[in-house]
Structure formats: C-alpha cells, structure tokens
N, C-alpha and C positions, 0 to 999 in steps of 0.2 A: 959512465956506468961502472960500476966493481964488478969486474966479470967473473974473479976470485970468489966473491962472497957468494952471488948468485950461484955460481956451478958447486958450492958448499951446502947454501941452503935446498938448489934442488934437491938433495938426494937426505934435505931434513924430515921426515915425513909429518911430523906434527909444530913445524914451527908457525905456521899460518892457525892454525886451530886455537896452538897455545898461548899468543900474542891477540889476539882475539877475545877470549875468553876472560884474560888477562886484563887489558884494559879494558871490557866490558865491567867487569866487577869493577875497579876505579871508577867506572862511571856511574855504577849503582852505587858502590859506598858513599859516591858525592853526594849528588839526588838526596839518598836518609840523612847525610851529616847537615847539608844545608839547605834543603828542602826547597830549594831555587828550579824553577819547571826548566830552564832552559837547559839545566844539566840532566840534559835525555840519555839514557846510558849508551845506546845505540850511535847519540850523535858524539858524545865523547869519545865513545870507542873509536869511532870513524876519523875523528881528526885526528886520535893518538899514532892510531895503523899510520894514516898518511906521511903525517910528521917522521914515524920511525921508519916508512920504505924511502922516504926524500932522503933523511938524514943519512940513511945505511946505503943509497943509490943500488936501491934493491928493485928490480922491477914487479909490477903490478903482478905477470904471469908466474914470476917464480914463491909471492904469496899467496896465490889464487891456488897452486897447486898443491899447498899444504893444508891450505884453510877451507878444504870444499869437502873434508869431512863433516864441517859442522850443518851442514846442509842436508846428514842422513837422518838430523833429530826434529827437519823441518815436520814429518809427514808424524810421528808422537807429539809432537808438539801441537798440530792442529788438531788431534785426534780430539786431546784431552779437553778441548773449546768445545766437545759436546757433552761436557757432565755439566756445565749450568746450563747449557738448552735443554737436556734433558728436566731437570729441576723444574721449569717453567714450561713446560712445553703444554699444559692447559690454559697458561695465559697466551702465549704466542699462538693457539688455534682462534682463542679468544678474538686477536686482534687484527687476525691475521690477513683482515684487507683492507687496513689501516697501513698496515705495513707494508704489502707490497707496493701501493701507492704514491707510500712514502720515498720509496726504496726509486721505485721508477723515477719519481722526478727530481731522486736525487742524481740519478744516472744523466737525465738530459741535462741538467744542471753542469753536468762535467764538461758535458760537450759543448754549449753553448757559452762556460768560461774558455775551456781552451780556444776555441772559437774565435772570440772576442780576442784573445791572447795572442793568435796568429795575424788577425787582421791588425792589433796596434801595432805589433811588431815586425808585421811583414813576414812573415813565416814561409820557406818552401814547403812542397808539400813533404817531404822526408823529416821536418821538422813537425808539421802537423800531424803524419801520423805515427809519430814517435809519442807525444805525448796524449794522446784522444783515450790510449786506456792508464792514465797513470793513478785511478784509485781503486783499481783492484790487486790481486795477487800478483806477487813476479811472474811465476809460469804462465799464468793467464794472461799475463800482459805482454810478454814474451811471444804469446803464441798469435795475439792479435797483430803485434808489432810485424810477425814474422811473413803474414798472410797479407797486411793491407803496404807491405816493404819500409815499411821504417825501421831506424836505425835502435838497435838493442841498447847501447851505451848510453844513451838518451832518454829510451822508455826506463831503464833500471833506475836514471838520475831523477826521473818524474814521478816513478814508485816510490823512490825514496823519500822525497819532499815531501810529497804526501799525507805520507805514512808519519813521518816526521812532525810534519805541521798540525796534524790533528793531535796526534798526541803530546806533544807540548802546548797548541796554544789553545785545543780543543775545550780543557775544561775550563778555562777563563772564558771564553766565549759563549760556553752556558750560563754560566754564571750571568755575563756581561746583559745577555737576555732575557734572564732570568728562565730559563729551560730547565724545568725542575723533576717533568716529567721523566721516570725511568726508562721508560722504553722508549723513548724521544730520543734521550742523551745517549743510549746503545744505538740507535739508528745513527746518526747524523756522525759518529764514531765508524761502526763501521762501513757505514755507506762514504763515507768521504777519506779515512784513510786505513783501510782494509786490516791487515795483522797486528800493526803495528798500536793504529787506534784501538784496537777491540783488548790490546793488553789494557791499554789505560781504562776500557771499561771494566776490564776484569775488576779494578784498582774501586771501582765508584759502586761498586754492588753487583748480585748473581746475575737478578733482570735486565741491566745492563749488559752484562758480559754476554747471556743467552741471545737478545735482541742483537746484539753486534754481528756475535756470531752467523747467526743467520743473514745477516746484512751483506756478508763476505763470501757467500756463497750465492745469493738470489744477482748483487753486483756483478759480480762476476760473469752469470750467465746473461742478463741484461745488456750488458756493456758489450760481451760477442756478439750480441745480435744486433746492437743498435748502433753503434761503428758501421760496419757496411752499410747498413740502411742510412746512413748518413752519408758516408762520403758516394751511394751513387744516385743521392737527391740533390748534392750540394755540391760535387765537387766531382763533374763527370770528364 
C-alpha cells in the first residue's frame, strides 16, 4: 500500500468526487460514440475507479472519503423522478391495480430467484440475507440487510448487479419478448433493478419513466415486509 499517497489524498477533499465524475462522463461519451449497451457509464466508471485505486495502491476508504459528496445529489436526484409521475399520474390511478400486482409478484419473484440461488450454490444464511433485498434502493437495502444481519458489502454488490443488469440487458430483453407495452417496460425496470433501471426508462419514454418510478418506491416497501415474512416461514 502507498501510505504516502493515501495520507496525501486523505486530506484531498474532492478527489474521490472528481475521479468519479470524471470517468463517469468517459463512460457516457462511450455509450453516444458507439452506442454498444454494455458500455453502461456507471459500470465503466466502476472498473476505471478500480483499475486507478489498484494501479495508485490507493485504498477503497481513503476514496470513499472524498467521493461521498456525490451522494448529497442522491436525494435531488430522486426528487426530479416525480415530474413524469406527475405528467401521467391519470394513467397510473388508471392502472393502478394492475400495477401493484404486477409489482408484488415481481417482489416474490426476487426471493424465490435468490432462493433458488442459495440452495444451487449452498448459501449460509449471511449470504442469503445479504442478497434477498438486492432490487431495491441502497438505503433500503442497507436497512433490511442491517435488521435480518447480513453483511453490507454484499447487499451493495447485489444492488449493484442489479441495478446494472437491468439496465443494460433490460431493453434487449423487451425487445427479445416482444414487451411493447409502456407501462410493462417501466414496471419490469423498475421493479427489477430499482435507480438504476428507471434511468434507462427515463431513456424509453415519460410513461415509462413515471411507471418505474413508482415501481422503486411500492418495491421498496414490499420487499421490507416480505423478507421477514419469508425468512420466519422458511428459514426459522
């Protein structure tokens, strides 16, 4: 470890923020230059950070402690997710239990993969309930992780997949299905990988993005209550 550079960059206050930010945009300019889904800018960003803490033998906490300003634009950031709920908020009353239905079984749906996921792989239970909220919010998932003891570093890793995997492989998969429905394709977005996918609905139209929206909020709540009711039917 460079103990030099680290006790240099603790006391950098915006270098985790700016390296962030930094390679984020390389990873959006990609994305528009070549239009290739796998260049997610969020996962580009993720392997440039990596590459440049290994290469600098910089540790994770002394970028963590520069880069956790950008985490005051988390709470603006969601906010602005309700000007197309808004926009559509006659169609969303419209559907509206259509949707939650939808929304519920996409919840069991999580737990009955991860499920499956523990039993092929042999899971302890620190393992199982690490991942049982990985398609809702960090904080939320964070808070379930924290109440049923599993381990943070792991529910973050399963947030992140997630969130990840929908929005890259999310809209070939409609496609794939032919899922042409707008409120379909915001549902199955954000009910499966919560911020991250509801950007990519933003990207596919309003009623998407609205329908998502809401999807990251009704998930969320769902998913708190149906974790415990799961693990003390299934795993007492």
């Amino acid at each position: 470890m460079n103990t030099n550079l680290n006790e240099i960059l603790q006391h950098s206050t915006y270098f985790g923020a700016f390296i962030s930010i930094f390679f984020y945009w390389i990873g959006y300019y990609l994305q528009k230059k070549l239009k290739k889904p796998f260049l997610n800018p969020l996962l580009v960003a993720l392997v440039l950070i990596i590459a440049l803490l290994r290469f600098l033998q910089v540790d994770y906490e002394t970028y963590q402690l520069s880069a956790k300003y950008i985490t005051y634009f988390l709470t603006p950031a969601t906010v602005c997710l309700a000007v197309p709920l808004y926009k559509q908020l006659t169609l969303l009353k419209k559907n509206l239990t259509a949707i939650l239905i939808a929304i519920l079984a996409g919840c069991i749906s999580h737990l009955i993969v991860v499920a499956g996921l523990s039993f092929l792989f042999h899971w302890n239970r620190d393992f199982l309930f690490s991942f049982l909220p990985k398609s809702v919010t960090t904080p939320i998932a964070l808070g379930i992780c924290n109440e049923t003891g599993g381990m943070e570093e792991l529910t973050i890793i399963g947030v992140t997949v997630a969130g990840l995997t929908g929005s890259i492989l999310g809209p070939a998969l409609l496609k794939l299905f032919h899922i042409k429905n707008p409120i379909a394709q915001g549902l199955a977005l954000g009910t499966a990988s919560h911020a991250i996918g509801t950007s990519k609905a933003v990207e596919l139209g309003d009623i998407q993005a609205a329908v998502s929206s809401v999807a990251i909020v009704i998930t969320g709540i769902m998913t708190v209550i149906l974790v415990p009711v799961y693990i003390r039917l299934f795993l007492p």
